[in-house]
C-alpha positions in Angstrom: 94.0 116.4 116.1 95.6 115.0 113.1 94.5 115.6 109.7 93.7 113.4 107.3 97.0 114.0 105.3 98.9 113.2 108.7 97.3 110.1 109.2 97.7 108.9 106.0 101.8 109.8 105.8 101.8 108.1 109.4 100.0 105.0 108.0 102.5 104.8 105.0 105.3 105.2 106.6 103.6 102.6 109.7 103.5 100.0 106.4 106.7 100.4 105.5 108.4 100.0 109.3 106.4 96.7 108.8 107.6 95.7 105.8 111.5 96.6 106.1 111.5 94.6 109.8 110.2 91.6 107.5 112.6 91.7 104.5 115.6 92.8 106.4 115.0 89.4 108.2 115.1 87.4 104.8 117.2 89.0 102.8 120.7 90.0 103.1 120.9 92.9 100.9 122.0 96.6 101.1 120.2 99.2 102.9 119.1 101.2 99.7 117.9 98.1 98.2 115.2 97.5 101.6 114.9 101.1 101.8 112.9 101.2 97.9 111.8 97.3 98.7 109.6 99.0 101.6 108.8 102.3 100.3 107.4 100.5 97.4 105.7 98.0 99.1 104.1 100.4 102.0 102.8 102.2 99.2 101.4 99.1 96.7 99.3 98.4 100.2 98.5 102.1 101.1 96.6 101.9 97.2 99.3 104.1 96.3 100.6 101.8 93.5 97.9 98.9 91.9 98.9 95.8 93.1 99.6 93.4 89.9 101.0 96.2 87.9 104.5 96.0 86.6 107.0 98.0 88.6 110.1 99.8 86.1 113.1 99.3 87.6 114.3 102.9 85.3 111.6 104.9 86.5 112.4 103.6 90.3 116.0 104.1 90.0 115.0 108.0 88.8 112.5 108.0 91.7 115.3 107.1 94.3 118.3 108.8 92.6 120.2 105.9 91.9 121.3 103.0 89.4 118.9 100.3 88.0 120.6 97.7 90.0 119.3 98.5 93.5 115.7 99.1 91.9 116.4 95.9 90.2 117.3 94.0 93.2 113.8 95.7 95.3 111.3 94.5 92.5 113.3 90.8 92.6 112.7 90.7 96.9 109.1 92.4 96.0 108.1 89.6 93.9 109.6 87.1 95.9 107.8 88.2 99.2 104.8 88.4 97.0 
């Protein structure tokens, strides 16, 4: 039987399938930039992250090891997608 951690990780990560299959139909952008886009989003629904609140594109680029501009580019599809 799975534990709760388990269920909760497969839930996440459920949300985020979900959410890349949606923007990657939208958006034409590079597969880092959807990668963050979902994470981010799968976890602002999981109640990881409070919807509303303002997402830093320097603490997401530190987060996913990378420039500002991909993070930049996630919280721009993130707030279009709403």
């Amino acid at each position: 039987m799975l534990c709760n951690i388990q269920k909760g990780i497969i839930n996440l990560e459920r949300l985020e399938n979900i959410i890349r299959s949606v923007i990657s139909k939208s958006e034409d952008h590079p597969s880092l930039v959807i990668k963050i886009a979902s994470m981010v989003g799968a976890e602002i629904l999981y109640g990881l992250r409070v919807r509303g609140s303002e997402l830093n594109s320097v603490e997401l680029a530190r987060q996913f090891e990378t420039s500002r501009t991909p993070a930049r580019e996630a919280i721009s599809i993130l707030e279009k997608e709403g």
